[in-house]
C-alpha positions as CSV (number, residue, x, y, z in Angstrom):
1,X,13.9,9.4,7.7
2,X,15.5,8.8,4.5
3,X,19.4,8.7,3.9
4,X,20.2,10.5,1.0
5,X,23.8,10.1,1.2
6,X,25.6,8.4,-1.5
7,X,26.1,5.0,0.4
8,X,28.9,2.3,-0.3
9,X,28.1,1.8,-3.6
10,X,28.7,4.7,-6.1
11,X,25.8,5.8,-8.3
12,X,23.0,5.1,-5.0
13,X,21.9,6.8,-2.3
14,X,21.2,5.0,0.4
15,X,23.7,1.8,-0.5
16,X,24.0,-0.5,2.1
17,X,27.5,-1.6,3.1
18,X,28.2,-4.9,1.1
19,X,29.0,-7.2,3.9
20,X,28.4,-10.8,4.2
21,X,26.2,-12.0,7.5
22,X,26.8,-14.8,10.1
23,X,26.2,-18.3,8.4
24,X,22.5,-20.0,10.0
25,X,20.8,-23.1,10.2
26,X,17.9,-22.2,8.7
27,X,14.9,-24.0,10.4
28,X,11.6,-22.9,10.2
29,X,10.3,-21.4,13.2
30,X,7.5,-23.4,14.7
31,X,4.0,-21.5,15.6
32,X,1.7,-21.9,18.0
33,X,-1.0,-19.5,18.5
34,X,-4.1,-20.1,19.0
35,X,-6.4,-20.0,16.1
36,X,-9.6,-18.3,16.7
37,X,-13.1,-18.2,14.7
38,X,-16.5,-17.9,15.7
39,X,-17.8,-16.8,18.8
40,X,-14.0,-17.3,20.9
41,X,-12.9,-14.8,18.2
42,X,-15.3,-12.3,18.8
43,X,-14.6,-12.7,22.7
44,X,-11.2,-12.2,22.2
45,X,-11.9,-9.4,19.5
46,X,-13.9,-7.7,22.5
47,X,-11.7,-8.5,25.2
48,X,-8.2,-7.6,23.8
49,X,-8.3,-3.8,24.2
50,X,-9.6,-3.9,27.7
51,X,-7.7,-6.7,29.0
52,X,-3.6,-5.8,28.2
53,X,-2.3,-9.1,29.9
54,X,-4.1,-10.9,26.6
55,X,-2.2,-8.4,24.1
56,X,0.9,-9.3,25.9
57,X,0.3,-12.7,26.2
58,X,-0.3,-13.1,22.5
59,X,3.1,-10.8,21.6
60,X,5.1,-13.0,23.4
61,X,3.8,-16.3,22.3
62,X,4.3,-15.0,18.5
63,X,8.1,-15.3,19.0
64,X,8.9,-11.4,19.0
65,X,10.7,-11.4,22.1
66,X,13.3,-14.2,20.5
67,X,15.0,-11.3,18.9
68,X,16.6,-10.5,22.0
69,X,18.5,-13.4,21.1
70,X,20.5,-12.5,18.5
71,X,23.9,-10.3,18.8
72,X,23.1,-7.1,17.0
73,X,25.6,-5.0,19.1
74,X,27.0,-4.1,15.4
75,X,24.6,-3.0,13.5
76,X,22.5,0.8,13.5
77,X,19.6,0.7,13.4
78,X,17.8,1.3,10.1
79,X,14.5,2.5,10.0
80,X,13.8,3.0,6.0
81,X,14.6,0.6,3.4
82,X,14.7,3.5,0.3
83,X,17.6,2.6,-1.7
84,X,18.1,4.9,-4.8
85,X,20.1,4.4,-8.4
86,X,20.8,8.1,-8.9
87,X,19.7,8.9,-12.3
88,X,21.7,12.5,-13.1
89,X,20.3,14.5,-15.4
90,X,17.8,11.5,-16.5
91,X,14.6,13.3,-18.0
92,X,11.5,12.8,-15.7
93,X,9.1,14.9,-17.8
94,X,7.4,12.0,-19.5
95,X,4.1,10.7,-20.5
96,X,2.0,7.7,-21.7
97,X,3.8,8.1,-25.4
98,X,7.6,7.6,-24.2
99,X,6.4,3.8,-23.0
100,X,7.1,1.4,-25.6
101,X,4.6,-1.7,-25.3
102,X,6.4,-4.7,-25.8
103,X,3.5,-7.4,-26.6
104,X,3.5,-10.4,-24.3
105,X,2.9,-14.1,-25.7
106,X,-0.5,-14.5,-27.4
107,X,-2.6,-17.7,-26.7
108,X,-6.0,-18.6,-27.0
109,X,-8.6,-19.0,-23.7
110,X,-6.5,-16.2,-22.1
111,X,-8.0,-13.1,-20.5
112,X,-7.5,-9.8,-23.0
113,X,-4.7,-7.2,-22.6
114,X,-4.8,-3.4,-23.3
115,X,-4.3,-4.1,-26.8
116,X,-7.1,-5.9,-27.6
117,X,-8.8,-2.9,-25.7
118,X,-7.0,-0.5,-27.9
119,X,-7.6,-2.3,-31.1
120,X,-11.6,-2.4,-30.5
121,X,-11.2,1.6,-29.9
122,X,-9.4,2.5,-32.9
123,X,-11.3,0.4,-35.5
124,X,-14.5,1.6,-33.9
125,X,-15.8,-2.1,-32.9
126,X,-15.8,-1.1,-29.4
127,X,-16.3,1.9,-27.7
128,X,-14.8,3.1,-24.5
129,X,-18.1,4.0,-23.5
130,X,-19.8,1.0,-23.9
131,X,-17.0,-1.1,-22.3
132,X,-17.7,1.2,-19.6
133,X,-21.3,0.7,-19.4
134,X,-20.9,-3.1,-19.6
135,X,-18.6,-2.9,-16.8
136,X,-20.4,-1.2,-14.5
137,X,-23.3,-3.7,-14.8
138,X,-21.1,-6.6,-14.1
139,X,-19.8,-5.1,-10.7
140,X,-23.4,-4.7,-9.3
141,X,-23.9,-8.3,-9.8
142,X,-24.2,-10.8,-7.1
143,X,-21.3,-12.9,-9.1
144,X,-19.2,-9.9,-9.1
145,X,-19.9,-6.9,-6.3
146,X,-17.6,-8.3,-3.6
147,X,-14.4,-6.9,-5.5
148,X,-15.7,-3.6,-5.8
149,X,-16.5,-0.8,-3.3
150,X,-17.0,2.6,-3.9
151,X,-18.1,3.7,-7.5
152,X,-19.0,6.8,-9.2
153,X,-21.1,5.8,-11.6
154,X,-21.5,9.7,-13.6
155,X,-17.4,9.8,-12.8
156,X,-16.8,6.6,-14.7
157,X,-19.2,7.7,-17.8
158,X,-18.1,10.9,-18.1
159,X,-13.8,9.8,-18.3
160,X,-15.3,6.8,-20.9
161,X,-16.9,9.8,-23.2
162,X,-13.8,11.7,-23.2
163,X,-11.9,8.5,-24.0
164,X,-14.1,7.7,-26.7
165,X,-14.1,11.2,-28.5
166,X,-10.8,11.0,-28.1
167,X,-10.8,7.9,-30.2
168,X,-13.5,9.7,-32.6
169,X,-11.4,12.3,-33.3
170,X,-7.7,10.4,-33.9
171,X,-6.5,12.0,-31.2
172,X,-6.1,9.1,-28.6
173,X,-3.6,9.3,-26.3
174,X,-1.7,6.0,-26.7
175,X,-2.4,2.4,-25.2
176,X,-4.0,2.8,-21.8
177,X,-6.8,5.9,-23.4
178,X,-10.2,4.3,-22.4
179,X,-8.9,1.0,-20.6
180,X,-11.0,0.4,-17.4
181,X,-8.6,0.6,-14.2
182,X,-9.4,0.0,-10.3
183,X,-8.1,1.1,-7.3
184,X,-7.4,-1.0,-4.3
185,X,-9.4,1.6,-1.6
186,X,-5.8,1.8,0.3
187,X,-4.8,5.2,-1.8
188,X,-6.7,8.0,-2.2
189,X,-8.6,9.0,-5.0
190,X,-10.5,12.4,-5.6
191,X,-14.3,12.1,-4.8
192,X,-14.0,8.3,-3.0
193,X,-14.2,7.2,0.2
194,X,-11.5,5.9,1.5
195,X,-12.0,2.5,4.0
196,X,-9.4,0.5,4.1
197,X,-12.2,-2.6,3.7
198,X,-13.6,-1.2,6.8
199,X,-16.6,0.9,8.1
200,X,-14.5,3.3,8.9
201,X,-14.1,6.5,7.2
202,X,-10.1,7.1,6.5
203,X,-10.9,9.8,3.4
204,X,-8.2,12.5,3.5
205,X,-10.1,15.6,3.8
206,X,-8.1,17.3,1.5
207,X,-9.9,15.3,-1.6
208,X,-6.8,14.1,-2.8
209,X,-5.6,11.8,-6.1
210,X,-2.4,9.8,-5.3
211,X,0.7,10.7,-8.0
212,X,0.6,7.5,-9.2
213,X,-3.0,7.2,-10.1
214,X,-2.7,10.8,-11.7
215,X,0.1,9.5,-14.2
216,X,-2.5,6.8,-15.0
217,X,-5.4,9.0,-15.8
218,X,-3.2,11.2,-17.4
219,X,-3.2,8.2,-19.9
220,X,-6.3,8.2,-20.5
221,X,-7.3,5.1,-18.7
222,X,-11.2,5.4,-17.3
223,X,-11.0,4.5,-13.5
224,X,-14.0,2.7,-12.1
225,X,-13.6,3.0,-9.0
226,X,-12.3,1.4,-5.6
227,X,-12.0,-2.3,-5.2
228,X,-12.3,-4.5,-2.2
229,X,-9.0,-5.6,0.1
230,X,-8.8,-7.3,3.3
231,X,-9.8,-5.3,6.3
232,X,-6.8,-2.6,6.5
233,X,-4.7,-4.9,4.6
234,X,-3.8,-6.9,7.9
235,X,-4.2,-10.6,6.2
236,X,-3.1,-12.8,3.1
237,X,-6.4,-14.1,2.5
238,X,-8.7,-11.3,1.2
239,X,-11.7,-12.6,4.1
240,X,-13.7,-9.8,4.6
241,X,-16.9,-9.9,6.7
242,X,-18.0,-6.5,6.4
243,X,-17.7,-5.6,3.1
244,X,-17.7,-9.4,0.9
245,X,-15.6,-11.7,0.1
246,X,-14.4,-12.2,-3.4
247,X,-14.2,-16.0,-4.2
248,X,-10.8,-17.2,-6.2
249,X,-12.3,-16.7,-9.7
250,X,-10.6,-20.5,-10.1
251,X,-12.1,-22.1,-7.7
252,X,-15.1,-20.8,-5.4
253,X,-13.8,-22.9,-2.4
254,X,-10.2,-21.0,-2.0
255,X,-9.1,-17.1,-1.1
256,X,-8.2,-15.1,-3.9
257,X,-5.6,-13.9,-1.5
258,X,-4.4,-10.6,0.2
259,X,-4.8,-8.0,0.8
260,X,-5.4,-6.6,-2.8
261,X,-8.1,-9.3,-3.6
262,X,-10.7,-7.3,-5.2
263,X,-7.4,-6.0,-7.7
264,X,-6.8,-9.8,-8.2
265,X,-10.1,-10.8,-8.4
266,X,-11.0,-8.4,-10.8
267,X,-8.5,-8.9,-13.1
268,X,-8.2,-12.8,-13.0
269,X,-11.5,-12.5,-13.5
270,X,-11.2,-10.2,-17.2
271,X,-13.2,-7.5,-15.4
272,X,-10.1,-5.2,-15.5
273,X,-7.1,-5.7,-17.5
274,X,-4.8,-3.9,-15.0
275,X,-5.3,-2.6,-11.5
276,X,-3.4,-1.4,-8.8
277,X,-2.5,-3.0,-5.7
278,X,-0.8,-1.9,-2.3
279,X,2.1,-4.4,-1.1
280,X,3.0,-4.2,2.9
281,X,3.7,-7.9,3.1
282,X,3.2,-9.6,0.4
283,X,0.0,-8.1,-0.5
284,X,0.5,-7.7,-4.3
285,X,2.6,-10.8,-4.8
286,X,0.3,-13.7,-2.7
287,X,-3.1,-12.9,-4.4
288,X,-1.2,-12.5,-8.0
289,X,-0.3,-16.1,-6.8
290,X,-3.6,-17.4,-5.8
291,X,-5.3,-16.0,-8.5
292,X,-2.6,-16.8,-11.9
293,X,-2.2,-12.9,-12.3
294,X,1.2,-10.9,-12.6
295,X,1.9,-8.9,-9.5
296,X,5.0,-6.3,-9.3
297,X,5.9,-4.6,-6.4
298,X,8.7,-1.9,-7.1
299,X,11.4,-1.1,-5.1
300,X,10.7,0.6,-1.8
301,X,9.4,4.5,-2.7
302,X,9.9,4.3,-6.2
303,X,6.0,4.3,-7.0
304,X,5.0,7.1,-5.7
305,X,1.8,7.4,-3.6
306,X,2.1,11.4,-2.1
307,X,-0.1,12.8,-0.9
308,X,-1.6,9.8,0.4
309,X,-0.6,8.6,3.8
310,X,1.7,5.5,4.0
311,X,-0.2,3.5,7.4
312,X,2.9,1.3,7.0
313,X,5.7,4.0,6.1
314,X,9.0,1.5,6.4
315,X,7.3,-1.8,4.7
316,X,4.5,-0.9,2.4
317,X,4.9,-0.5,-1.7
318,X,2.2,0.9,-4.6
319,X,2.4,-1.3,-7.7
320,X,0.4,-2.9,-10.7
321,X,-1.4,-6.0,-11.1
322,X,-1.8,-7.2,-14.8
323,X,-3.1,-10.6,-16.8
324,X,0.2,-10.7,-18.4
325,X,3.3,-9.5,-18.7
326,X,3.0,-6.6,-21.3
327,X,0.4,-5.0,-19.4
328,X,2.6,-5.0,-16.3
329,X,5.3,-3.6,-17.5
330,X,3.7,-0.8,-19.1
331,X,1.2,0.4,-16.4
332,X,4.7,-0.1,-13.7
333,X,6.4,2.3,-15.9
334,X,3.6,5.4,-16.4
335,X,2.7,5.0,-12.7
336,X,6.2,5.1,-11.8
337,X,6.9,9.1,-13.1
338,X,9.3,10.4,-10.4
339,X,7.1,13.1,-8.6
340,X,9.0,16.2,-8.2
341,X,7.3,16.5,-4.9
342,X,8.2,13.6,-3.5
343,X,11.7,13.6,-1.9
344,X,12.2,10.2,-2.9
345,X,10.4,9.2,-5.5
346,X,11.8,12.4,-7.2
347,X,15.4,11.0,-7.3
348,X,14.5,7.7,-8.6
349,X,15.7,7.1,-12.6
350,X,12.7,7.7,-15.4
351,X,11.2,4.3,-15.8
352,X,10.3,5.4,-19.6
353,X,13.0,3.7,-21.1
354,X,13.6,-0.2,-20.4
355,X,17.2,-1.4,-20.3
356,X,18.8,-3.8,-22.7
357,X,16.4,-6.8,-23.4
358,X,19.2,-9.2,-22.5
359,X,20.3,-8.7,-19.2
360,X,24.3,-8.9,-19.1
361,X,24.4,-11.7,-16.6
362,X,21.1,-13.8,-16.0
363,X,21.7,-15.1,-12.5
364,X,19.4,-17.0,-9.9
365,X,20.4,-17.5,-6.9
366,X,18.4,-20.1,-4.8
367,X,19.0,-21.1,-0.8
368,X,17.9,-24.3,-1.1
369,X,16.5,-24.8,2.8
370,X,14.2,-22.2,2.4
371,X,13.2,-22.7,-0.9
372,X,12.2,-26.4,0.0
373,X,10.1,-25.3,3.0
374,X,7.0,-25.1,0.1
375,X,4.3,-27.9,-0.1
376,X,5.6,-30.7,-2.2
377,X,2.7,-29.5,-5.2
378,X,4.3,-26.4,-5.0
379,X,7.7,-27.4,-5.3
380,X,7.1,-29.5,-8.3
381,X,5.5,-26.9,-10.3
382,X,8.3,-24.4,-9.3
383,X,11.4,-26.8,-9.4
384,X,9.9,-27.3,-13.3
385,X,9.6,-23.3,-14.1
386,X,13.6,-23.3,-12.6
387,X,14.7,-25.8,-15.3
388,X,13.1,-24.0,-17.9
389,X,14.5,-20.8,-17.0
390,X,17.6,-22.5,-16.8
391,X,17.2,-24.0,-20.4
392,X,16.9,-20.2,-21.3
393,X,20.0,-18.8,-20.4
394,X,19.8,-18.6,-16.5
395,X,22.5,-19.1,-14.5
396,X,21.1,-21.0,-11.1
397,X,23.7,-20.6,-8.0
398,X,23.2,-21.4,-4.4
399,X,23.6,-18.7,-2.0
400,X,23.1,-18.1,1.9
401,X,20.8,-16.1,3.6
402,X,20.7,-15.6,7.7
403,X,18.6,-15.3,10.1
404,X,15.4,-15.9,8.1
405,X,13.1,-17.0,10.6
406,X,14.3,-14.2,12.7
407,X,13.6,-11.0,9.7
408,X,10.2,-12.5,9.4
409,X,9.3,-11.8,12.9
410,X,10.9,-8.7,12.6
411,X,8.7,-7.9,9.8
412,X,6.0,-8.6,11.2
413,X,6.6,-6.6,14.2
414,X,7.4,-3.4,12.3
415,X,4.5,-3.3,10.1
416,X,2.4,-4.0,12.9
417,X,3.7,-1.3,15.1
418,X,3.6,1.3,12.0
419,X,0.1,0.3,11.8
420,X,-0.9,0.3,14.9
421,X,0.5,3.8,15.2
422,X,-2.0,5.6,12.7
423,X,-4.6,3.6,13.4
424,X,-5.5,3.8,17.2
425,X,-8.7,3.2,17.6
426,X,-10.0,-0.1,17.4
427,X,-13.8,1.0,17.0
428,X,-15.4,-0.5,13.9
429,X,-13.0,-3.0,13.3
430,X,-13.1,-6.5,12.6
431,X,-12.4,-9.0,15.7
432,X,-9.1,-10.7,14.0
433,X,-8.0,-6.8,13.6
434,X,-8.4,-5.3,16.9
435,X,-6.1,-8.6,17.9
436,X,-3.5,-8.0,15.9
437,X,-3.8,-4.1,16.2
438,X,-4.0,-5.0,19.9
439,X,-0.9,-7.0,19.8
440,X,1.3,-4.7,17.8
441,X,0.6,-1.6,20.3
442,X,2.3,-4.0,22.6
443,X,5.4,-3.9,21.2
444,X,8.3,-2.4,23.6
445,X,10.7,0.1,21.9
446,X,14.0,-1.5,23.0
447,X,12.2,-4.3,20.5
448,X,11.2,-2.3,17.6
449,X,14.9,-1.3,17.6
450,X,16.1,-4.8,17.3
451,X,14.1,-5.0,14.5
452,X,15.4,-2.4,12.6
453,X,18.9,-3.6,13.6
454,X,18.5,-7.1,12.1
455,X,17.0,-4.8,9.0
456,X,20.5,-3.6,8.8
457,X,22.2,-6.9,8.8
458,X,20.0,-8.2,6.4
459,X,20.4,-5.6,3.8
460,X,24.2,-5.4,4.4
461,X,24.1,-9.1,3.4
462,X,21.9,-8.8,0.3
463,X,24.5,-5.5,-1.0
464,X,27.2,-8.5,-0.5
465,X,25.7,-10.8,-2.2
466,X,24.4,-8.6,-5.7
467,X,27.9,-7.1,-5.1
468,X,29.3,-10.6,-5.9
469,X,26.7,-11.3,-8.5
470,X,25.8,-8.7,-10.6
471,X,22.6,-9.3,-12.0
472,X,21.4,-11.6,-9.0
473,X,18.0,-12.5,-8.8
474,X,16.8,-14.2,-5.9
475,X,14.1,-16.7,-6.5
476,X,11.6,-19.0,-4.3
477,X,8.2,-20.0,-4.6
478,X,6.0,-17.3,-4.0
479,X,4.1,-18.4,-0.7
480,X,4.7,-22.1,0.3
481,X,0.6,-22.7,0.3
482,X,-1.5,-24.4,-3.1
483,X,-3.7,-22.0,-2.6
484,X,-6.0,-21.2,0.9
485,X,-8.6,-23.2,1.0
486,X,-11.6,-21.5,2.9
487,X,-11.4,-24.7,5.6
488,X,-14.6,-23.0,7.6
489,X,-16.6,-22.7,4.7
490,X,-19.5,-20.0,4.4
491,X,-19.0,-19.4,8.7
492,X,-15.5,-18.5,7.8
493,X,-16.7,-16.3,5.7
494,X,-19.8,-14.2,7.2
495,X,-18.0,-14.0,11.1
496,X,-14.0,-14.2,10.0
497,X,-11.3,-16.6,11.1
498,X,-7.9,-15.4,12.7
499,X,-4.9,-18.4,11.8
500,X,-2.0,-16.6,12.4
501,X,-0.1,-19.7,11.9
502,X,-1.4,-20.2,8.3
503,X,-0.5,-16.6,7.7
504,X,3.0,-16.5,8.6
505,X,3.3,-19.7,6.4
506,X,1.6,-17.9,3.8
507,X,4.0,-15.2,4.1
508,X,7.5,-17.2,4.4
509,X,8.9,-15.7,1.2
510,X,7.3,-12.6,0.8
511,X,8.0,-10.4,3.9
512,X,12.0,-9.9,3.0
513,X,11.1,-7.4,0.0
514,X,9.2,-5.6,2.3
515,X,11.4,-5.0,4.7
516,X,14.8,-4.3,2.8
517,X,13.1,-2.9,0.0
518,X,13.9,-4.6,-2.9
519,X,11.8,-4.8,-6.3
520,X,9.9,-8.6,-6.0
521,X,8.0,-10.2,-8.9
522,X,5.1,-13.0,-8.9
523,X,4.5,-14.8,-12.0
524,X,1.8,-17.8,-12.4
525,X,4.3,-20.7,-13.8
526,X,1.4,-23.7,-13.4
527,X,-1.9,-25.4,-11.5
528,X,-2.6,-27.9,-8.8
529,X,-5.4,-30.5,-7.9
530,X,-8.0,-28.4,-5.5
531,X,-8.6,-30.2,-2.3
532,X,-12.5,-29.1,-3.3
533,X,-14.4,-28.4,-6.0
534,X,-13.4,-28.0,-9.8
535,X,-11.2,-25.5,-10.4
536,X,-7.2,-26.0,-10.5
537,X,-5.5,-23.8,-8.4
538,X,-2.6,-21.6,-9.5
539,X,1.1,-21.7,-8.1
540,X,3.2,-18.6,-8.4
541,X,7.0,-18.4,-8.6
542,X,8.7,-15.2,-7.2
543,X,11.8,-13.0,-7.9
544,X,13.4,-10.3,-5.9
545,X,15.9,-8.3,-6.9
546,X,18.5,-5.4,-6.4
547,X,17.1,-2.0,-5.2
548,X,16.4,-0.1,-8.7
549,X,16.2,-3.5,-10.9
550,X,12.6,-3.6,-11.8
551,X,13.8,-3.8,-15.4
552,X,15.7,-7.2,-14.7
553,X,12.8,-8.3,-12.9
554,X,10.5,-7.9,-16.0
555,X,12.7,-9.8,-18.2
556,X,13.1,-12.9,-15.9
557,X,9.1,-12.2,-15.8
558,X,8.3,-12.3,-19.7
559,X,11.1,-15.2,-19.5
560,X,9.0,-17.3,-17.2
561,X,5.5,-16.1,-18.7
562,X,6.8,-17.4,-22.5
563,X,6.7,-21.7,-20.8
564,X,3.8,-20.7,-18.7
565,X,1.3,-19.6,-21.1
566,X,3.0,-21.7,-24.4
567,X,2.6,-25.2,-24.0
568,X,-1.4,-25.0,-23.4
569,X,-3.9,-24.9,-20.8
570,X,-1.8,-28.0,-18.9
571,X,-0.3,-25.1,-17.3
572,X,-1.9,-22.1,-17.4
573,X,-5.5,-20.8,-18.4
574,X,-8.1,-18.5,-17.3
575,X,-10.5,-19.4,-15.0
576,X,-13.9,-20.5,-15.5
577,X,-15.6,-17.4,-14.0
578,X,-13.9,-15.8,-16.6
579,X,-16.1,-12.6,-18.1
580,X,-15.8,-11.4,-21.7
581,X,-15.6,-8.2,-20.7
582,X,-15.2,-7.2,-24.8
583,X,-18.3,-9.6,-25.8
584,X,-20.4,-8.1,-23.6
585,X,-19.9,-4.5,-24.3
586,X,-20.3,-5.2,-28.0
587,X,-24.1,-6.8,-26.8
């Protein structure tokens, strides 16, 4: 449940108390289980959910039970992450017209943003319409059709028409009126299926729209439809056996990450401008990475989803995923309308208004021993984007943070209980799913607790430490990995591969957002050498800061997007799969 008290600091409900943590070695935490692909995984896929030795097995060789370790004795447990700036008598009734759309940096060879959309609509070049039609061609390609899952082809045509009468008549309803959108199929959205990137049928029968997609249309925007995401958003890689694999629009040989990697796809790929994404564990911020898109995921509850069902109530965000900065922020701040009916979302500031363009005190705190835990190419890139940001007005301070190792783990274990929970069957699922389903059903309750305790002492610790730096932003790499290179090949991808050691590497710097519910950022600051094929591979850097400060976030963002995208395709460019989404609907 969510504390709506005023906590310890005024103008917030849910405040943790601002007090510093124990001071830890931090050393990553070695893994060792078994990596499983092929035929062993589909034994052990079959096995797990007769055999409950195995899941138990498995739970303990992950390192969960090492959280019995620790001395928690002080801490509550805290089971929700919500932390609130109370925004008085801030006005909430807003639409699409009270955003302001601050243009981002304009290169050449980059993919287009909703203005260029907006400028073919209103000089009549370009109809919504036909952009529409264009579209919908393009995701029943082979090339294409593994980011997108359920559309409505009539649905799509019909919001296009309106959009483009609209236009007709000067009565368009401001930036985002006929932009195509898509919807990771993790939120519901009236007459879709939902699957969760499964076979299974998880539709509300209610025939609902989430808020946030409402404020969206409500815009104007044409959806067009559902997009692909790893099975029930359970990896970092976006390898999907049942319903396709979308190929890093980079490099064909790499993930384009996950879970949201038909959103990323899609939208690296100039298919979609914006889309949204669903972030439990990195899931927005890792395939923004992989793919050299912008990925925001909001403070926990801020965006919100109601009526959908959260599988992963505690840990799991709604936010945008966008080409550029510009587009970001101004899909973030429609979608995230306080809803009225939502006890939390409703309590949450209006996000119409952006705050001062020069934050008062630009401050990035870095802990060096976990920041350094990246891949040397990684590093290099990122240590490069730090300097710059530094040469434009950042402070850079070291800071402390404990017990890393140990909050990953208890990540981990939460989200995997939570899904576990509402999803109990294991019928229809992938083999790497019914194990890690398997596995987090297995987790005792004395556990779970401990895992909400170290939540405690871990946001306590974060209060002290934006307490003492106002402003604070801290940054790291956003996953350690140049990418995931697809090491099985086409086997890998037709039968699924389950490298739980990979994936908690993958997810080293993501997981802490998630589970004290702070706003995090991913911005593409620069490319690395492929181990195969052609394409460079993009490196994201990654911000997270204090509950509410999505607004500080976006400035460090269109800070860090200015050097990425200025000095040339040495950086940044699109990738070569790259569709002309405007060309084409002009054919």
């Amino acid at each position: 449940m969510i504390n709506f008290d005023v906590g310890t600091q005024k103008g917030y409900a849910g405040y943790p108390k601002a007090e510093e943590g124990p001071t830890t070695e931090y050393k990553s935490a070695p893994t060792s289980n078994p990596v499983l692909r092929g035929l062993p995984l589909a034994i052990a896929g079959s096995a797990i959910g007769s055999i409950g030795a195995l899941s138990g097995f498995l739970w303990s060789n992950a390192g969960f039970r090492t959280l019995r370790d620790l001395d928690l004795s002080g801490y509550e447990p805290r089971y929700d992450p919500t932390v609130i700036p109370l925004a008085g008598d801030s006005d909430h009734a807003g639409s699409a017209t009270k955003v302001t759309y601050r243009p981002s940096v304009k290169v050449s060879k980059r993919q287009y943003n909703i203005a260029d959309y907006n400028a073919a609509f209103e000089t009549g070049k370009l109809t919504p319409t036909a952009v529409a039609e264009a579209l919908l061609e393009l995701s029943k390609s082979t090339e294409h059709k593994a980011a997108f899952l359920d559309i409505k082809k009539d649905k799509v045509l019909a919001a296009a028409a309106a959009a483009t009468k609209r236009f007709q008549d000067g009565q368009a309803l401001g930036m985002l009126d006929g932009v195509p959108i898509g919807i990771k199929d993790e939120v519901d959205l009236q007459g879709h299926t939902m699957t969760l990137g499964s076979v299974r049928d998880f539709t509300d029968p209610r025939d609902i729209t989430s808020w946030c997609i409402q404020k969206w249309q409500e815009a104007g925007c044409v959806i067009i439809g559902k997009l692909n995401m790893h099975e029930l958003g359970l990896d970092t890689t976006g390898n999907n056996p049942t319903t396709g694999t979308p190929l890093n629009p980079h490099n064909p040989h790499y993930y384009p990450g996950g879970s949201s990697s038909g959103s990323a796809y899609a939208v690296a790929a100039g298919l979609l401008p914006i889309a949204l994404g669903v972030d439990g564990g990195g899931s927005i911020r890792i395939p923004s990475a992989f793919c050299g898109i912008y990925g925001l995921k909001p403070s926990h509850n801020r965006v919100s989803r109601s009526p959908s069902v959260n599988t992963a109530a505690s840990c799991s965000t709604v936010g945008p995923m966008a080409s550029n900065m510009a587009d970001l922020e101004y899909a973030y701040r429609i979608m995230a309308t306080p809803n009225p009916s939502d006890p939390a979302s409703a309590l949450f500031p209006s996000p119409f208004t952006p705050t001062p363009t020069q934050p008062t005190n630009k401050t990035i705190g870095i802990y060096k021993p976990y920041f350094d835990t990246a891949s040397s190419y990684v590093l290099k890139i990122c240590k490069e984007a730090l300097s710059q940001l530094q040469s434009a007005g950042y402070q850079i301070i070291d800071i402390h943070l404990p017990h890393l190792p140990s909050g990953q783990l208890a990540h981990a274990m939460t989200i995997l209980s939570e899904i576990s929970c509402t999803t109990t069957s294991l019928t229809g699922l992938s083999p790497a799913n019914k194990i890690l389903l398997a596995v987090g059903g297995h987790t005792p309750a004395t556990d779970f607790l401990l895992a909400q305790k170290l939540r405690t002492m871990l946001m306590q610790h974060l209060a002290y430490l934006f307490q003492k730096h106002p402003g604070l932003l801290i940054v790291t790499p956003t996953t350690p990995l140049a990418g995931w290179h697809i090491s099985g090949g086409a086997a890998d991808l037709k039968r699924g591969v389950s490298d739980a050691n990979i994936s908690l590497n993958n997810m080293t710097y993501v997981w802490m957002a998630n589970f004290l519910g702070c706003p995090s950022l991913s911005v593409p600051v620069g490319r690395v050498a492929p181990m195969q094929g052609e394409g460079r591979v993009p490196v994201g850097l990654m911000a997270m800061g204090e509950w509410g400060d999505e607004d500080g976030l976006i400035e460090w963002g269109r800070c860090a997007e200015g050097f990425a995208w200025g000095e040339g395709e040495e950086k940044m460019a699109r990738p070569g799969k790259w569709v002309d989404l405007l060309g084409v609907g002009k054919q």
